[in-house]
Steps between C-alpha positions, in 0.01 A plus 500: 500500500602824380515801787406845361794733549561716789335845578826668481623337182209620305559867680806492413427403134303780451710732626760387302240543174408880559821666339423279244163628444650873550752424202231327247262806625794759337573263222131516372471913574803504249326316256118686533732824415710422228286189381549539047164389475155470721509192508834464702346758738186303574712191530739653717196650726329178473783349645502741776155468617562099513789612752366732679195208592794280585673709711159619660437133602863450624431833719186329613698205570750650689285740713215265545263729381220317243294805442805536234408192327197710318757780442681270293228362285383852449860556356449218259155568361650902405773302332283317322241773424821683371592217256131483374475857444837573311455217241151606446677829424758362297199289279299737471705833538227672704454555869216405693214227518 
């Protein structure tokens, strides 16, 4: 039988994760500003908003706080609402509905 790891393993796993984040955070502002094209932008902010909910639930995680858990998924769906706009956009080169 497998035990799960220890409290301050995991802690100390995500702690060792957040300069991470901070450094793929910077790496995708780079890219939203000098992106060639939109669609590098919206990937690069795409990729963002899929970080940001990861890091949210390591922060909820870490400070034992679950009302972040619907923070995260929040991040997600504006991610996703992002992606479904912009390529609506780029089919049918208007904004809106």
């Amino acid at each position: 039988m497998i035990e799960p790891p220890s409290v301050e393993l995991v802690m100390q796993v995500i702690l060792f994760t957040f300069p991470i984040f901070i450094v793929a955070y910077s790496l995708y502002l780079v890219r939203v500003i000098k992106g060639p094209t939109i669609v590098d932008r919206v990937l690069a902010v795409d990729a963002f908003f899929f970080d940001v909910t990861v890091f949210v639930m390591a922060l909820a995680a870490y400070f034992r706080l679950h009302i972040l858990a619907p923070t995260a998924i929040i991040f997600a769906l504006w991610g996703y609402a992002l992606d479904v706009y912009v390529s609506k956009y780029i089919e049918r080169g208007e904004m809106g509905d």
